[in-house]
C-alpha positions in Angstrom: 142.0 47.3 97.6 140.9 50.9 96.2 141.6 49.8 93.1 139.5 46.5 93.6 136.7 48.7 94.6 136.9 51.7 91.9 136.8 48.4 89.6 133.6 47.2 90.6 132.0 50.5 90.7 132.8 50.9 87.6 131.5 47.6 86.1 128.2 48.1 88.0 127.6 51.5 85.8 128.1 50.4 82.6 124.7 48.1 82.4 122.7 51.3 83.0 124.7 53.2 80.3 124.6 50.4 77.8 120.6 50.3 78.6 120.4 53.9 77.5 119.1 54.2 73.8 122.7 55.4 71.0 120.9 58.8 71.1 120.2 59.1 75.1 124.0 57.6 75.6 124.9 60.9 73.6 123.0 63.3 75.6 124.3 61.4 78.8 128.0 62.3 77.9 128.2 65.8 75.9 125.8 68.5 78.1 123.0 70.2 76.0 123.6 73.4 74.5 121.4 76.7 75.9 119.5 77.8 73.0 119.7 81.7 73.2 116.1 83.1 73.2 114.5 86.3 73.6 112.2 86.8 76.1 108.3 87.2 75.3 107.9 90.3 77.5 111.4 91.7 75.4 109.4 91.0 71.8 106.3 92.7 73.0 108.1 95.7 74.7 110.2 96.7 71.4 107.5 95.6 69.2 105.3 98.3 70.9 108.2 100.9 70.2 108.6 100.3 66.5 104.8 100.8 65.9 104.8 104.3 67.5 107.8 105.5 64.8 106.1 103.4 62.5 102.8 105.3 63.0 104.7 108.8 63.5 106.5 108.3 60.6 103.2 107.2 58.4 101.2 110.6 59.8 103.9 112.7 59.0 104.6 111.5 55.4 100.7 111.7 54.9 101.0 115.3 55.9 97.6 115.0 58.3 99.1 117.6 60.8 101.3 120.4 60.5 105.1 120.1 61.1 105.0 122.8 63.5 102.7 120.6 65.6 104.4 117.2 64.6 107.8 116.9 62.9 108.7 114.3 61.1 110.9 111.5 62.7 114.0 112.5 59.9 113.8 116.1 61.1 113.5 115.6 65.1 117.7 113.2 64.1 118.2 116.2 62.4 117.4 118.7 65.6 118.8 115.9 67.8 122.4 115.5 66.1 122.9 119.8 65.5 122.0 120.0 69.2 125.0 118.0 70.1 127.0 119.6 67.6 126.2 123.0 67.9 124.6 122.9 71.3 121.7 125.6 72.6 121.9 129.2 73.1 125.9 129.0 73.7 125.5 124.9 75.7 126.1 122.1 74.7 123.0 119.3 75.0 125.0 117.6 77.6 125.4 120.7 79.6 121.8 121.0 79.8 120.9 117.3 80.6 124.0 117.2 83.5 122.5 120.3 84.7 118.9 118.6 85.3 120.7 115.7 86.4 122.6 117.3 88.8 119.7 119.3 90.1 118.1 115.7 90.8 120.7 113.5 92.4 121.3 116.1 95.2 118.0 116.9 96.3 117.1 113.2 95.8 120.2 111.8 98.0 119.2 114.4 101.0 115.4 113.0 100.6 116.7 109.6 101.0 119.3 110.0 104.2 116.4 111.4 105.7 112.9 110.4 104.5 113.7 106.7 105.1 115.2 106.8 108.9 112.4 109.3 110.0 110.2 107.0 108.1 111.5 103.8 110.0 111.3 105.9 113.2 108.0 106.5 112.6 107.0 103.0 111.8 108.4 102.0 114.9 107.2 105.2 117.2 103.2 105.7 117.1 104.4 109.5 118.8 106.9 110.5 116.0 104.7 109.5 113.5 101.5 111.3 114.7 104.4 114.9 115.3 105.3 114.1 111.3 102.2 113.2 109.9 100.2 116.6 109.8 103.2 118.6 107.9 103.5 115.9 105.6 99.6 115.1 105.0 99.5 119.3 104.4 101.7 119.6 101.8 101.9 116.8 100.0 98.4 117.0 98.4 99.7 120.4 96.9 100.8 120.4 93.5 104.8 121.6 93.9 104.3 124.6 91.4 102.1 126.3 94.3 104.4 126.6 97.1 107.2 127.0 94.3 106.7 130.5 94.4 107.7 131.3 97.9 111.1 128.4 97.7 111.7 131.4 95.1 111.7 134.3 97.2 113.2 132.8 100.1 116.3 130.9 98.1 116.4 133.4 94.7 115.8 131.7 91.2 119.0 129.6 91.6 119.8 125.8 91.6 118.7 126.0 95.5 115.2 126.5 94.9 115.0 123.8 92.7 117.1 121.4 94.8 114.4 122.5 98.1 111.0 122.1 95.8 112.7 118.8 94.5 113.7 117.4 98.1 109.9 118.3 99.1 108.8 116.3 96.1 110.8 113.3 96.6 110.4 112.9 100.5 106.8 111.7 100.7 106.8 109.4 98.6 109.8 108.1 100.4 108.7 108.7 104.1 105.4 107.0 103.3 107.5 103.7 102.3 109.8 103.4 104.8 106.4 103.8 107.8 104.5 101.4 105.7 107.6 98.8 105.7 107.6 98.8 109.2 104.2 98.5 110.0 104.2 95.4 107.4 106.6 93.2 109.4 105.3 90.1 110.5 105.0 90.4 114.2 106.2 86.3 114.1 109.5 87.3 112.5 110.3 89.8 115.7 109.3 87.0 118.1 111.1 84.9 116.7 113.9 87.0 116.6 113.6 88.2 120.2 113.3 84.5 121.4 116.8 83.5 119.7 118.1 86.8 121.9 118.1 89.1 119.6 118.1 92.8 121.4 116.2 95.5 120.0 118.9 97.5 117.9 119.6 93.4 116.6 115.9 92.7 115.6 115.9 95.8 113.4 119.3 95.4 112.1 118.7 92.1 111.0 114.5 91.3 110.6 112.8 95.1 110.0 115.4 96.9 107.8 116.2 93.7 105.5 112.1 93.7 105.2 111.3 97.2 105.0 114.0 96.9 101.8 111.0 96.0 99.0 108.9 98.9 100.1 111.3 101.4 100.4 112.7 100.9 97.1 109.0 101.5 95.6 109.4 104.3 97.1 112.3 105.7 96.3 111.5 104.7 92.5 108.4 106.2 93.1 110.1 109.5 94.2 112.7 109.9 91.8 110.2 109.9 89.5 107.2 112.3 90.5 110.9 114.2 91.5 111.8 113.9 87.6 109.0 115.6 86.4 108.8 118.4 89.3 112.2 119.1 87.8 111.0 119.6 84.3 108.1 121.9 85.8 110.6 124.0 87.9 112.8 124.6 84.9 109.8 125.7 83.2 109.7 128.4 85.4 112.6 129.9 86.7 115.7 128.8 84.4 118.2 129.4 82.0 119.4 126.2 81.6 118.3 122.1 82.0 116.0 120.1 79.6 113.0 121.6 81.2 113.8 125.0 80.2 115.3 123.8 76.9 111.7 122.7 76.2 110.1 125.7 77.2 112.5 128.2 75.1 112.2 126.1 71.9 108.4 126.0 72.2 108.7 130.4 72.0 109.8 130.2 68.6 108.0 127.1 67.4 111.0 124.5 67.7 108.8 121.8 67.9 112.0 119.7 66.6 113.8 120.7 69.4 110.9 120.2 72.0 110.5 116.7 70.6 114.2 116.1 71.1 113.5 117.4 74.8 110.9 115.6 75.6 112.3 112.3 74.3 115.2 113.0 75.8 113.7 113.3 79.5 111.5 109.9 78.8 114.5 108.3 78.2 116.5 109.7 81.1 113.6 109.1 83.4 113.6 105.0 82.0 116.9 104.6 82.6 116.6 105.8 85.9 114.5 103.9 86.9 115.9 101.1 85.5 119.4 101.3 87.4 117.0 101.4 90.9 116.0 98.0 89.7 119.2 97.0 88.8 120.3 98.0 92.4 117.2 96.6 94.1 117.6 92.9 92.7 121.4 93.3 94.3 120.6 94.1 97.3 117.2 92.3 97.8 117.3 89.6 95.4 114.9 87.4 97.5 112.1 89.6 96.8 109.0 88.0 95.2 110.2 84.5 96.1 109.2 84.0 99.3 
């Protein structure tokens, strides 16, 4: 009887396949090919990159400025591959971009386990928010190098000055997300949670942390970098080693090879951080921007 039946079915297709033009009855049977392309936004972005070494190249071959003001792309890979090689007053290049590096991923991971729950308790408590609000709203105006001073005398010219002045840096930004997530849920999506039976620690498990997500990763992109370049300023200062103070010493004996190589170096760091935040955000929120 199946067999009967499979039959049939079979006989009824085969009018619409014979109907299909010899090129269409190809298409029908083998699956089209993916054509690889590279995407618009791709084209532009690198495009844009090789014209500024195309047009710092063509200045320094015309010799309009001075090398000591702007090196020439051939000597900045020559500065760049002796500093791996050789390293920088007795480090190695690596040494002094780890060092930064480390500097920032502390002081950023204490800003975030506790920036973002006081920020969610302040979204949620009109009182916390209103104890919180004046220290923050006071310094965080202040441009870090102020204040950066004092971190120095009370915690010495070591990494925990830095690590303080970078924590301060990267909380606001970070605290101002988290509130403004809260305060952005849909007041719908809570009573519709608390009408299925949802309790209250349920509600924010489940409806105001999964949509504060969006804005609190702005924010912490937001804070790792205006953290990024406190870092670069506070090496400035008070250092002996880290990309910002690599900068700095080269610029005292007119290195503007090295500084180039620095200062590249640090806009490339700060892209690629960024860009693994994205990379993190789009796994754990990939429903963002398609509701």
């Amino acid at each position: 009887m199946n067999g009967n039946t499979n039959k049939k079915v079979e006989q009824d297709a085969l009018p619409l396949y014979d109907n299909l033009a010899p090129r269409e009855q190809v298409q029908a049977v083998t699956p089209r090919k993916r054509k690889w392309k590279i995407p618009q936004e791709t084209g532009i972005m690198w495009s844009s990159v090789v014209a500024i070494f195309l047009l710092w190249f063509i200045i320094t071959k015309l010799n309009i400025f001075s090398e000591v003001f702007i090196p020439s792309p051939a000597k900045t890979w020559a500065a760049f591959t002796d500093l791996l090689v050789n390293g920088y007053k007795g480090n190695s290049l690596l040494f002094h971009l780890l060092d930064s590096l480390y500097r920032l991923s502390i002081a950023f991971f204490f800003a975030l386990i506790t920036a973002v729950p006081l920020g969610l308790i302040s979204g949620y408590s009109s009182k916390v928010r209103a104890a919180l609000d004046p220290i923050l709203e006071f310094y965080r105006p202040l441009p870090p190098l102020s204040y950066y001073t004092l971190l120095i005398l009370w915690f010495g010219i070591g990494d925990l000055s830095k690590v303080a002045l970078l924590y301060l840096a990267a909380f606001a930004p970070m605290y101002i997300a988290a509130v403004s997530g809260v305060k952005g849920v849909l007041e719908d999506r809570i009573h519709s949670a608390a009408s299925l039976g949802a309790n209250k620690w349920q509600t924010f498990r489940y409806v105001i942390f999964p949509s504060c997500l969006p804005e609190i990763f702005t924010g912490m992109r937001t804070a790792i970098g205006f953290a990024y370049t406190t870092l670069v300023a506070s090496e400035m200062v008070a250092a002996v080693s880290g990309i910002g103070w690599l900068v700095l010493d080269a610029s005292k004996y007119l290195r503007s090879d090295i500084m180039y190589v620095g200062i590249i170096l640090m806009g490339v760091t700060g892209i690629l951080l960024d860009r693994i935040l994205r990379i993190i955000e789009d796994k754990v929120i990939p429903w963002k921007g398609k509701n």
